[in-house]
N, C-alpha and C positions, 0 to 999 in steps of 0.2 A: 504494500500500500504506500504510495505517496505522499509525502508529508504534503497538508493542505496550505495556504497561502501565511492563514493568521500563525501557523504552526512558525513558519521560516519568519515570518515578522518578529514574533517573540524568540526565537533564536537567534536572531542576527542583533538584537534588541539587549537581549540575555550575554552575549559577547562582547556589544559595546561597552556593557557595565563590568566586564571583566577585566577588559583589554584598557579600557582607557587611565586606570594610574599608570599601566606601562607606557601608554604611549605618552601621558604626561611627564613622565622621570625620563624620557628619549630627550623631550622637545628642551629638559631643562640640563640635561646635562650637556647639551651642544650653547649653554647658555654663553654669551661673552660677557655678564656680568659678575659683579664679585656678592652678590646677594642670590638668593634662589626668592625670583619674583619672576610673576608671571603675567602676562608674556615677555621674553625675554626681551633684553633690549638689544641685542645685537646675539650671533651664533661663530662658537670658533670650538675649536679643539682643546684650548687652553687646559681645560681642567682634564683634561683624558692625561697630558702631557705632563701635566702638577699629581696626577696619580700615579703617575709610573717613576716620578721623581723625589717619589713622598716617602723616605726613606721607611718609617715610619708603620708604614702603610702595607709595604713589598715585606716586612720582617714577618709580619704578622699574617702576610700571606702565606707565606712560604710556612710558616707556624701552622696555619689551619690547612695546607695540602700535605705534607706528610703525615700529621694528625690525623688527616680523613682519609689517609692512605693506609697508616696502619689498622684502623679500628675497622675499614673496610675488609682488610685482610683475619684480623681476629672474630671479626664475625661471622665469616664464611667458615673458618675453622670449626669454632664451636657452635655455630647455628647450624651449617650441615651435617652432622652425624644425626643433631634433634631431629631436623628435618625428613630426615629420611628413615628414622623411626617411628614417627608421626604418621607418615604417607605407606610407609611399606610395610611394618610388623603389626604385630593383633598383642597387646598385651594390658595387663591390669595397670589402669590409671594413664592412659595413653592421652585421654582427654582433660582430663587433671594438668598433665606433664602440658598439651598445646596452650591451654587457659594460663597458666603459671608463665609460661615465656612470653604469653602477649599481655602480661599484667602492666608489665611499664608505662603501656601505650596509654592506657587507661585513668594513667594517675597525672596530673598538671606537672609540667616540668619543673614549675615551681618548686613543688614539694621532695622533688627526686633532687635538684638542686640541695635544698635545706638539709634532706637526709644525708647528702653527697659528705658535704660538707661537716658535718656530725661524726659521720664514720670517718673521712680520709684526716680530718685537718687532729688527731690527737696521736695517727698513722707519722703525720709530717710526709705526707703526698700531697696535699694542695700546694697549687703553681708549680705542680712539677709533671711531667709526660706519662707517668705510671698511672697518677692520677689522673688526665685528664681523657686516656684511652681508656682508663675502666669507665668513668663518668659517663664515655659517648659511647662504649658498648650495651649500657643501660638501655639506652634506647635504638641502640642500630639491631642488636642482634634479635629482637623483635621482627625486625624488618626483615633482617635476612632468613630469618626460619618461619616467616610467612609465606615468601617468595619458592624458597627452596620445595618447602612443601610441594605448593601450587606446581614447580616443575619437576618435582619426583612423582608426582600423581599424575602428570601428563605420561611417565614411558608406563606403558601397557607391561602386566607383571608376568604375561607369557613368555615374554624376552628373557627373563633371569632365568625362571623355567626351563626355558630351552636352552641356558648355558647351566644349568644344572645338570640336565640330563646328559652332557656334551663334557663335565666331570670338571668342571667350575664349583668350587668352593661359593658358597654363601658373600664372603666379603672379595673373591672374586669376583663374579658375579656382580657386584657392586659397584666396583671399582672399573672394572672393563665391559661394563655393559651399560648397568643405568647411566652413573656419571655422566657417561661419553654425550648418553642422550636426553641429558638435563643439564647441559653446558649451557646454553641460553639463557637461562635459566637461572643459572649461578653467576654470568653474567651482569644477567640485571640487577641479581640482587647485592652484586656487587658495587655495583653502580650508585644504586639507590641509597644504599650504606652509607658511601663517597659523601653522596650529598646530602645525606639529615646530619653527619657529623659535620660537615666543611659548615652548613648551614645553624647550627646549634649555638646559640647565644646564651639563654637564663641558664643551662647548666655549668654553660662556660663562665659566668658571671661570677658564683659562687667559687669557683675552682681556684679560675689564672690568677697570676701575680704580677709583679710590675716589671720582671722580667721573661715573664714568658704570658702571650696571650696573643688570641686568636682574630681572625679576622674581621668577622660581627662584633666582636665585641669591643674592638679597637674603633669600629664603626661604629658604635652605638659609643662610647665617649669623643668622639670627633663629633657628632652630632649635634652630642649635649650643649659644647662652647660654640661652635660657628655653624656658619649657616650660609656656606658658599656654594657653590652648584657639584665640588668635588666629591660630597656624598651621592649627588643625582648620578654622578659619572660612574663611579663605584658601584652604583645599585644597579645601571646598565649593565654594566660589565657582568654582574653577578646572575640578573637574568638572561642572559644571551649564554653564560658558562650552562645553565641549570636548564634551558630550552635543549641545547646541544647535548646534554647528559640523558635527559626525556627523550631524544627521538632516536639515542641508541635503544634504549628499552623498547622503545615500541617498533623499532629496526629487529629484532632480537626475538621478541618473542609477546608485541601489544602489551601495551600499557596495562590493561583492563586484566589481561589475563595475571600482569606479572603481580598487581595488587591484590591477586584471588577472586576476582571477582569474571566472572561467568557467562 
């Protein structure tokens, strides 16, 4: 069936309302002013060139992509074994054990924050990287043994079977058969990982220290004191990284499917 007129009116309607703070953070980070007002009064490059020369700016970057580099990587670790106990075996509390790894998601970062912070800073792990990769595994590895699931329940379980029969081991069988074919899969949720931690502020808030801290959150005190368009530039850049990260996912293996959804 064909979507009817009024349908695409309110879609396209529904889009405007989505799309346009991006397109207003575009129009001001090409601002040639030294205030963020709108409309702008002249357009230049200037502040793209004052972000890449912001020393500042770049530490904290380079701070929050290894950051989301590794906790990407540690969640794949420990989220795929979950995952694929989840999707593939039959045992007591198996629903318990899925409910339990997506509790984080549930709770206000706020609060995961506060507790962060409770448990690591008497540790003496606040503002330091031990700390702030278990902080952001709190909430990525959630995500990756969402994902993972969603892609070990896509390979068909007559595949292991038939490498059973063929005198494949069990964790064989796992490792050379499903894997292979829940790569897209692990992929994404690799991906996705990347960017709720690169992306992660209130937990980082509680964590960093004055010598180690991340990008958002370097961005959220720049914010605080001025108010030049080098935040707009910034906020560009970071939607255009997170667009580009989104249509590997849905390159890979759809969007829809990779957030379990059907």
């Amino acid at each position: 069936m064909k979507p009817t007129l009024t349908l695409r009116v309110f879609a396209a309607l529904g889009y405007l309302v989505l799309l346009s703070p991006a397109a207003l953070v575009l129009v001001l980070s090409f601002s040639a002013g030294d205030y963020l007002t709108f409309p702008p009064p002249g357009f230049s490059t200037r502040w793209y060139a004052a972000l890449l020369s912001n020393g500042v700016m770049m530490s904290a970057l380079g701070t929050s992509a290894i950051l989301a580099a590794v906790v990407s990587v540690v969640a794949l670790l420990a989220g795929g074994p979950a995952a694929y106990a989840i999707a593939r075996l039959d045992f007591p509390g198996r629903g318990f054990l899925a409910a339990l790894l997506a509790a984080p998601l549930l709770l206000p970062t706020l609060v995961l924050g506060l507790a962060l912070l409770l448990v690591l800073q008497p540790l003496g792990l606040t503002a330091s990287w031990p700390g702030l990769v278990l902080g952001h595994c709190l909430v990525a590895i959630p995500f990756a043994v969402r994902i993972m699931t969603t892609a070990f329940e896509g390979v068909p379980k007559e595949l292991e079977a038939a490498a059973w029969t063929l005198g494949a081991t069990p964790l064989q069988a796992a490792l050379r058969v499903t894997l292979p074919n829940a790569a897209p899969g692990a992929i994404a949720a690799g991906v996705l990982t990347f960017l709720v931690s690169f992306d992660e502020t209130v937990i980082s808030l509680f964590l960093v220290g004055p010598r180690l801290t991340t990008l958002p959150v370097e961005m959220f005190r720049y914010a605080e004191h001025r108010t030049d368009p080098l935040v707009a530039a910034l906020a560009m850049s970071l939607i255009l990284f997170a667009a580009v990260m989104v249509l590997v996912v849905e390159r890979l293996m759809g969007f829809s499917n990779a957030m379990g959804r059907k």
